[in-house]
ZAMARGU-4260 file (C-alpha; in steps of 0.2 Angstrom, whole numbers, plus 5000, padded with zeros to 4 digits):
<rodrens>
0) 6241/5400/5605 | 6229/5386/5608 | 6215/5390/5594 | 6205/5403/5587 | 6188/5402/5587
5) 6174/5411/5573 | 6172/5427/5581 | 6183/5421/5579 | 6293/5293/5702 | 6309/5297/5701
10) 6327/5301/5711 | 6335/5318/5710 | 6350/5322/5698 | 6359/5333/5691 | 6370/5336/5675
15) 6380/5348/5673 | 6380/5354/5655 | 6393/5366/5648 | 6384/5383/5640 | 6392/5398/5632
20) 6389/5415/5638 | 6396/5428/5623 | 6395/5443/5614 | 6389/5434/5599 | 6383/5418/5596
25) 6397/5402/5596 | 6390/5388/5584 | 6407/5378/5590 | 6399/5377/5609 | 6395/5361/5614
30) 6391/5351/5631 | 6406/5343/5643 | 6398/5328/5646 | 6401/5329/5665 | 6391/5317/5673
35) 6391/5320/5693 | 6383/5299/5695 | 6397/5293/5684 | 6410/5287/5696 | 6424/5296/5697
40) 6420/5312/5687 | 6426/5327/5689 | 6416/5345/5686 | 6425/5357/5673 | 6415/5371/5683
45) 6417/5376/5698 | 6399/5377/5706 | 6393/5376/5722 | 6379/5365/5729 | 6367/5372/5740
50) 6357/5355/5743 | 6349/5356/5759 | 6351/5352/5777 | 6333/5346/5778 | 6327/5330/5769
55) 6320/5333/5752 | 6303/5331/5747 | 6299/5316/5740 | 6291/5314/5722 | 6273/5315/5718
60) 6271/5306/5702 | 6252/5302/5694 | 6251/5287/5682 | 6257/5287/5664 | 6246/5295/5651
65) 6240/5285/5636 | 6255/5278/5625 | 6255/5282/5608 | 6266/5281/5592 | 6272/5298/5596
70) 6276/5293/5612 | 6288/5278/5607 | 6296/5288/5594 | 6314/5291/5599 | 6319/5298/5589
75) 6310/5314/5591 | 6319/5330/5601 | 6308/5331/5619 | 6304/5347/5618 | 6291/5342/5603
80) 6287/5324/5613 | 6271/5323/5623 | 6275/5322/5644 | 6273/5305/5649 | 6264/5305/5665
85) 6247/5320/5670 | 6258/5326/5685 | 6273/5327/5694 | 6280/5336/5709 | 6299/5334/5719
90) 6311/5342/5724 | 6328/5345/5712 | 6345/5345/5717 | 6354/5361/5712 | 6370/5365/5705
95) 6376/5382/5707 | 6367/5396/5720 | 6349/5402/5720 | 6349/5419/5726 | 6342/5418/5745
100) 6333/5434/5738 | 6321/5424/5725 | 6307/5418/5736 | 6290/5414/5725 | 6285/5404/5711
105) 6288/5405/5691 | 6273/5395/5683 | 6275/5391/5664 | 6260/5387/5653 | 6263/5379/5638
110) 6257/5363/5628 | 6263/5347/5635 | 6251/5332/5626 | 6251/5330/5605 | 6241/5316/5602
115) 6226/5307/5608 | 6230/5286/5606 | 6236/5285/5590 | 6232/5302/5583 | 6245/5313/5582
120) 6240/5333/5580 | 6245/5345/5568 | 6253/5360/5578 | 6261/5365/5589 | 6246/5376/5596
125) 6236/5361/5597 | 6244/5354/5612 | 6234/5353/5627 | 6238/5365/5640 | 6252/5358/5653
130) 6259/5370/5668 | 6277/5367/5674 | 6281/5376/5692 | 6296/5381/5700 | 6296/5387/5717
135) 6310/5394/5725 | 6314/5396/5744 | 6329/5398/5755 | 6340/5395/5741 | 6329/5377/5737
140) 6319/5373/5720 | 6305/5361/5720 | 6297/5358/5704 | 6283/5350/5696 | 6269/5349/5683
145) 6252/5346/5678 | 6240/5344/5665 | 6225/5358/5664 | 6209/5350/5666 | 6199/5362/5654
150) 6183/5355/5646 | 6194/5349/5629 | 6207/5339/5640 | 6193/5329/5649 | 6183/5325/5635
155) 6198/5319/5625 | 6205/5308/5639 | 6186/5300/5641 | 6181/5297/5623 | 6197/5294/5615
160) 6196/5307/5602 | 6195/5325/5598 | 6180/5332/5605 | 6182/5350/5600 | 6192/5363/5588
165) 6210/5368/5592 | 6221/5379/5582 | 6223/5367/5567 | 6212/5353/5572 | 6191/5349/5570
170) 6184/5333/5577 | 6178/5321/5565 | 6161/5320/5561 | 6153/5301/5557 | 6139/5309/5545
175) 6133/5327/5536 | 6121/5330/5550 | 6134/5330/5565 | 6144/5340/5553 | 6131/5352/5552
180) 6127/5352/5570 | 6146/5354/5571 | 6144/5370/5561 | 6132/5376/5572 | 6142/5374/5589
185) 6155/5384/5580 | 6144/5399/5577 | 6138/5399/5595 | 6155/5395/5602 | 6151/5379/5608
190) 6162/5369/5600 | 6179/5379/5600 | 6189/5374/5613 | 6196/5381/5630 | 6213/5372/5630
195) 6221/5387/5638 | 6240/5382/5633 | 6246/5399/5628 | 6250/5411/5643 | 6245/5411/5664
200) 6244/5428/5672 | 6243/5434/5691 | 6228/5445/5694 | 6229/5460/5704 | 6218/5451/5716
205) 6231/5437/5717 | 6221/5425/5706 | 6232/5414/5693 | 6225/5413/5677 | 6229/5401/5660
210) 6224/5408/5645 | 6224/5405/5625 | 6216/5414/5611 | 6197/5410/5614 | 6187/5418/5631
215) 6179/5403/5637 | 6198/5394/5638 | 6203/5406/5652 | 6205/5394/5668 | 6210/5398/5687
220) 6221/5388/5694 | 6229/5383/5710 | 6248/5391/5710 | 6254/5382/5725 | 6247/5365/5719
225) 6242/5365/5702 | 6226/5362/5703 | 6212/5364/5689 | 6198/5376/5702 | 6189/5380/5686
230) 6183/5391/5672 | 6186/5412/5674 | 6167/5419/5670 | 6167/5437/5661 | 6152/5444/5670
235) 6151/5457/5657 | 6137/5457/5643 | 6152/5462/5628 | 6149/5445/5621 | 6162/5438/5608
240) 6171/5422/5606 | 6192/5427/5605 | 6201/5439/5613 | 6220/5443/5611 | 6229/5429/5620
245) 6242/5443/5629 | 6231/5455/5641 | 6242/5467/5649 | 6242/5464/5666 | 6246/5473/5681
250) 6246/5476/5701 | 6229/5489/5696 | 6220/5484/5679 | 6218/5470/5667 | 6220/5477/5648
255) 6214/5469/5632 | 6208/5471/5616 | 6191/5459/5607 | 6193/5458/5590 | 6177/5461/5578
260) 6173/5450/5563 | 6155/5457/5559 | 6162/5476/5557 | 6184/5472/5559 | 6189/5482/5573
265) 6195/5480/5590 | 6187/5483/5606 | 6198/5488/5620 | 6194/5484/5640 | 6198/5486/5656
270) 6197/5474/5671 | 6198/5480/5688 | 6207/5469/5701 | 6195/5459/5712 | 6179/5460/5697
275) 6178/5450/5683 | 6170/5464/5674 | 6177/5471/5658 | 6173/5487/5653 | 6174/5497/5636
280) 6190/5512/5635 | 6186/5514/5617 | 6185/5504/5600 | 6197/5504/5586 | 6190/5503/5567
285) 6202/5495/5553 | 6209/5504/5542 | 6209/5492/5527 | 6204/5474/5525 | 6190/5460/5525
290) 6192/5455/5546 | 6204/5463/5558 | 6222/5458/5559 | 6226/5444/5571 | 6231/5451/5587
295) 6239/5439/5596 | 6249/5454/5608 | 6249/5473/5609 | 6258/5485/5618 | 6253/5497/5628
300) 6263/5514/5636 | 6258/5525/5653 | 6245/5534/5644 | 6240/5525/5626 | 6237/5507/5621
305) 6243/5504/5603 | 6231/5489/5592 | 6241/5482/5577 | 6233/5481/5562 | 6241/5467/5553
310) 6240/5459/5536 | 6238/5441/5543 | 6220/5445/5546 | 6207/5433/5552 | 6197/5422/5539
315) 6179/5418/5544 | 6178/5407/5527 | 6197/5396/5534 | 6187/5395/5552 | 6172/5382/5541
320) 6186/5372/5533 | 6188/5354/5539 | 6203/5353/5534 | 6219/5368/5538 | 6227/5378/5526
325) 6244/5383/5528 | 6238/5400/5536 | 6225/5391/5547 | 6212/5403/5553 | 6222/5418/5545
330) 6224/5425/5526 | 6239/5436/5521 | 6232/5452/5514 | 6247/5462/5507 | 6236/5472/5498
335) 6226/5478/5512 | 6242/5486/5519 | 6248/5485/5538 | 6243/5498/5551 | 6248/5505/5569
340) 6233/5514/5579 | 6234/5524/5597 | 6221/5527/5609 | 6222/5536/5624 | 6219/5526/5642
345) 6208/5538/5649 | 6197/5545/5635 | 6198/5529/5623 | 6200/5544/5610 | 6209/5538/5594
350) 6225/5549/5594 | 6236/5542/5580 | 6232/5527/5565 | 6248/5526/5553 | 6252/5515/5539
355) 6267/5506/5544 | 6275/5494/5533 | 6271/5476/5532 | 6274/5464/5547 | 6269/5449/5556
360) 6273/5446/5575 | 6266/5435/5587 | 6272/5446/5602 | 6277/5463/5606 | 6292/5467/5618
365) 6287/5484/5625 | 6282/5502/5619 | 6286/5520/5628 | 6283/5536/5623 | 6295/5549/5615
370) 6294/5567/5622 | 6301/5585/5617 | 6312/5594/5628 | 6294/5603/5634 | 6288/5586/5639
375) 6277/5583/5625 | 6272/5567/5620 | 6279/5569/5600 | 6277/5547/5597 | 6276/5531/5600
380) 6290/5518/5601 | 6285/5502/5601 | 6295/5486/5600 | 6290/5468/5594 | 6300/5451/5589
385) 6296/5453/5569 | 6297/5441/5557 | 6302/5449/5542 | 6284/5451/5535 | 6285/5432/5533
390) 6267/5422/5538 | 6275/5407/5533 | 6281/5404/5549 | 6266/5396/5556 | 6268/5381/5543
395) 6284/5379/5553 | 6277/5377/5568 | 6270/5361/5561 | 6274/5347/5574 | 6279/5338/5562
400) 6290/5349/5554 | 6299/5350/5572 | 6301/5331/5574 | 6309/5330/5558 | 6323/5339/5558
405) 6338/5332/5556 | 6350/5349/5562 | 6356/5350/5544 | 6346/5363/5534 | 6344/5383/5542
410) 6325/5383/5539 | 6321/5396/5551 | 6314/5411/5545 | 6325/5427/5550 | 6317/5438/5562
415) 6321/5455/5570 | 6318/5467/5586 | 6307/5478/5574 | 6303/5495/5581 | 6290/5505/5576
420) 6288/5525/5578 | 6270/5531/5578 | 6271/5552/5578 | 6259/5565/5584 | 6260/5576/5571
425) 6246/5571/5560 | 6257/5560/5547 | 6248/5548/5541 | 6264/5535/5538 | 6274/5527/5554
430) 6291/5518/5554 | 6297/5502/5556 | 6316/5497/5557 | 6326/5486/5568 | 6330/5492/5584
435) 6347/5482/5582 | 6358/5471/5569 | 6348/5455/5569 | 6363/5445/5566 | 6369/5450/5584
440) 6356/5438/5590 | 6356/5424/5575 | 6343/5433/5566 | 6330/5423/5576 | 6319/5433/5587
445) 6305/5427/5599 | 6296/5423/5615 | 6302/5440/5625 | 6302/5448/5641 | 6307/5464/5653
450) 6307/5469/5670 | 6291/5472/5673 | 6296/5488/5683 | 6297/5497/5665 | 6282/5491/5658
455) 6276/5506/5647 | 6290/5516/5651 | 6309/5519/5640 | 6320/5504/5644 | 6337/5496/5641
460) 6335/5479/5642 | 6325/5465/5635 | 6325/5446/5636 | 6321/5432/5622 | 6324/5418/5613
465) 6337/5422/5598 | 6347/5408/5587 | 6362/5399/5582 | 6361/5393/5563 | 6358/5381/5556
470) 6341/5378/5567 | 6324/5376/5563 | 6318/5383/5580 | 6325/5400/5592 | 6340/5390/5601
475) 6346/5403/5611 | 6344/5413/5628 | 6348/5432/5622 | 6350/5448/5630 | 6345/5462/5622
480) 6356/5482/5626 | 6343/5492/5615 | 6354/5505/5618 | 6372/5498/5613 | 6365/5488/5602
485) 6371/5472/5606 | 6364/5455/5612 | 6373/5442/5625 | 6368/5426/5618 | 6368/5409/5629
490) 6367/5392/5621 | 6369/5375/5623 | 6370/5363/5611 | 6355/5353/5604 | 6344/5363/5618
495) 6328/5370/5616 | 6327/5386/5627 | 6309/5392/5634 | 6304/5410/5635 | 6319/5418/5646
500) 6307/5427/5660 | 6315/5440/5672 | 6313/5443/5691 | 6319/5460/5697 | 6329/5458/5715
505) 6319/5467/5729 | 6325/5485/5731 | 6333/5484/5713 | 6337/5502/5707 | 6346/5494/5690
510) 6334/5488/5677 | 6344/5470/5674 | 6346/5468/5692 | 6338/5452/5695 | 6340/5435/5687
515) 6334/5424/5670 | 6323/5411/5672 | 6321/5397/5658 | 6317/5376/5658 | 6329/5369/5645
520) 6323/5355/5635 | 6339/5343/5630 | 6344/5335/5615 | 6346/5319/5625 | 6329/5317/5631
525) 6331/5327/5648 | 6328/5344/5654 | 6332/5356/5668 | 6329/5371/5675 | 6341/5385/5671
530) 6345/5403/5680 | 6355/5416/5672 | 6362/5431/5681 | 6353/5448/5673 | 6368/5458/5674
535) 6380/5447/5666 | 6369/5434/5659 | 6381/5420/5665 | 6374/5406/5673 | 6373/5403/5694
540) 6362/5388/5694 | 6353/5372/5686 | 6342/5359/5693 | 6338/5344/5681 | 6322/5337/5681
545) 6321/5317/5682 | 6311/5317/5668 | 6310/5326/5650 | 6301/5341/5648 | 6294/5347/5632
550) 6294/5365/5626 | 6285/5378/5635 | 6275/5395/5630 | 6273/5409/5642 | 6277/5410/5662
555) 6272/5421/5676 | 6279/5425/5694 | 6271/5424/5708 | 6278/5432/5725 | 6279/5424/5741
560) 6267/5429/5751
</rodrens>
């Protein structure tokens, strides 16, 4: 969620924390304190170790980055703290058992630097992209991280300043005619940024890419080693600066839709594995407003993509401010009313647009489609973590507002699984309801996941990030029974949780057979990597970094070859 542009050393350990698994929510859970290098402690669990015959690797540390005021500030939570040091790669000691079956890599993408010397960004967004890797291998976990070399991150470290425009920043100009010739890199792209600190994807092809919400911030990188190789070139003539920072990505085709400005609308393309070739399924006009609606993630089922047409719509005039208002590159048009539109795959026909009531999301969950007993496709499900038609929670994101808080006031806005119903029948109105009681998750709702198996298709099961109040942030691992209507809910204490990903076991025929995958930021300044069984959403392992991570985005896995 980096930026929008106009077109818009260490030895191993572990500690062992105590978590609760429940029904609902526990706000009285709390850690155990158990530390394993205290001399004579004594687990309250009764985990297994499955540290390895062979030596460990040792740790691959780079040097320190730049101190800063933020960086000496204690007193912040680590998941909103800058990493301390460009890379870091070692082996971590587990507690518990790694399934022998997880073999591959879970790569996380996210923002891991806030401040350039003594200048402390905005936003959350802002941060410059950082990927955290976890590899797994005979029942062993080595871990690391980097920074993402994209042009903004270079630029930055060299000149010690900000060098081009991120989600609420603008590099300061010394006089009017470099803030002219500013204006003029924004129009032609130039000067918005390719920090691509929002999602990373496997390709078809294998290919591992980052990406954020502006085209020229998607960046291959190395899976196995981190690496920076360098900048993914479109070779298509479509043009535009943004696209949504979610394509939908499978083993046969790259999905995604390009929002248009000039006459609002969406584009929507396919990629084929191997190419870098996006070509036109159809285009999507909007039904109401000055400039599409920000479309940040869509759904799509086996034969429809669905585009959103939300109210938070994108703000060509906000884009020229030097300065951010609360809503950033976005306005909240109520009046302009909130719309849901299908087109079909293989013809890119438009098959359904229906007004829907209000909502803002960041990212939807999943869609599928509803059929008669003749096998007729009748509507469209589609399911998304919705915040209560409530844009203001991009001011919350402010990094400051997550430093501050103090664990005393519930200023988290309340969010739902909201699901929509598009029909076929020529209605112009669709629905949007919650799919279940949002207080069986902490009415928060966010950062989502599936088995990828039922991508498209009806499911059962979804995992995301739900809350305990008070909190200003989603402070729980949840997972969702779409069906019972019921949520599992795992929480520690003072943690920040990143975005629960699921990996299916080979040969699976159960859809939450598999496990949970999530790197924990503590309230102590540490973090650890956490794996949660997907049936019973209990834990069976953690391995805790040597170092304190901060919060994480979006993840990918990729197989063992």
């Amino acid at each position: 969620m980096a930026s929008l542009g106009f077109s818009v050393g260490s030895g191993n350990s572990c500690l062992l924390l105590r978590a609760a698994v429940s029904d609902h929510s526990n706000p009285n859970s709390s850690r155990d304190g158990f530390n394993p290098l205290k001399k004579g402690a004594k687990s309250r669990k009764r985990l297994t170790s499955t540290n390895v015959a062979s030596p460990p690797l040792p740790a691959v540390a780079a040097p320190h980055l730049p101190p800063s005021k933020e960086t000496d500030d204690r007193r912040s939570h680590v998941a909103w703290t800058s990493v301390r040091q460009e890379r870091w790669e070692g082996e971590l000691h587990v507690q518990g058992q790694i399934p022998l079956w997880l073999k591959g890599t879970y790569l996380r993408n996210g923002p891991g630097v806030w401040h350039i010397e003594d200048y402390n960004f905005r936003h959350l967004f802002d941060g410059y992209a950082m990927l955290a890797r976890l590899h797994f291998e005979n029942g062993r976990l080595i871990a690391g991280h980097r920074q993402v070399e994209s042009d903004a991150y270079k630029a930055a470290m060299k000149s010690k300043k900000l060098c081009y425009r991120e989600f609420s920043e603008v590099p300061k100009q010394d006089n009017f005619l470099s803030y002219i010739g500013e204006l003029a890199n924004l129009f032609s792209g130039a000067s918005l940024t390719d920090n691509a600190n929002t999602g990373v994807v496997h390709l078809g092809d294998g290919r591992v890419v980052c990406l954020t919400e502006t085209q020229k911030g998607s960046i291959v990188v190395d899976p196995d080693t981190l690496d920076t190789i360098g900048r993914f070139e479109y070779t298509d003539t479509l043009g535009g600066l943004i696209h949504s920072a979610h394509p939908i990505v499978t083993e046969s085709e790259f999905l995604t839709l390009l929002p248009d400005l000039i006459n609002p609308g969406y584009l929507a393309v396919r990629m084929e594995p191997g190419t870098n070739e996006r070509r036109v399924i159809g285009r999507v006009d909007c039904s109401q407003g000055p400039a599409p609606g920000w479309v940040h993630s869509f759904p799509v089922t086996e034969h429809y993509i669905i585009a959103p047409e939300m109210p938070l719509r994108y703000c060509a005039g906000n884009l020229l401010r030097a300065e951010p208002t609360p809503l950033y590159k976005f306005e909240w048009h109520p009046e302009s009313k909130a719309y849901m539109h299908a087109m079909c795959k293989a013809s890119g026909k438009i098959v359904a647009s229906v007004e829907v009531p209000l909502f803002v999301t960041f990212h939807f969950i999943n869609a599928y489609e509803e059929k008669d007993e003749d096998g007729r496709v009748t509507a469209l499900i589609a399911d998304c973590c919705e915040h209560s038609a409530d844009a203001t929670i991009l001011d919350q994101l402010r990094i400051q507002n997550l430093r501050s808080y103090t664990g005393e006031e519930d200023v988290l806005p309340d969010a739902r699984v909201g699901r929509f119903r598009i029909p076929f029948d020529g209605s112009a109105y669709g629905e949007l309801e919650a799919a279940l009681d949002p207080n069986e998750h902490g009415k928060g709702m966010d950062m989502c996941s599936i088995n990828p198996a039922f991508l498209g298709k009806k499911y059962r099961y979804a995992y995301a990030c739900g809350a305990v109040r008070p909190c200003n942030f989603p402070n729980t691992l949840t997972k969702l029974d779409l069906v019972e209507k019921k949520a599992k809910n795992w929480y520690d204490e003072g943690a920040v949780p990143s975005e629960p990903f699921f990996v299916a076991r080979p040969g699976a025929t159960e859809e939450d057979d598999g496990v949970v995958i999530s790197m924990i930021s503590e309230k102590n300044g540490g973090s650890y990597a956490l794996i949660l069984d997907g049936t019973t959403f209990e834990e069976i392992a953690r391995a805790k970094f040597p170092y304190g991570l901060p919060y994480g985005l979006h993840g990918c896995w990729v197989p063992k070859k």
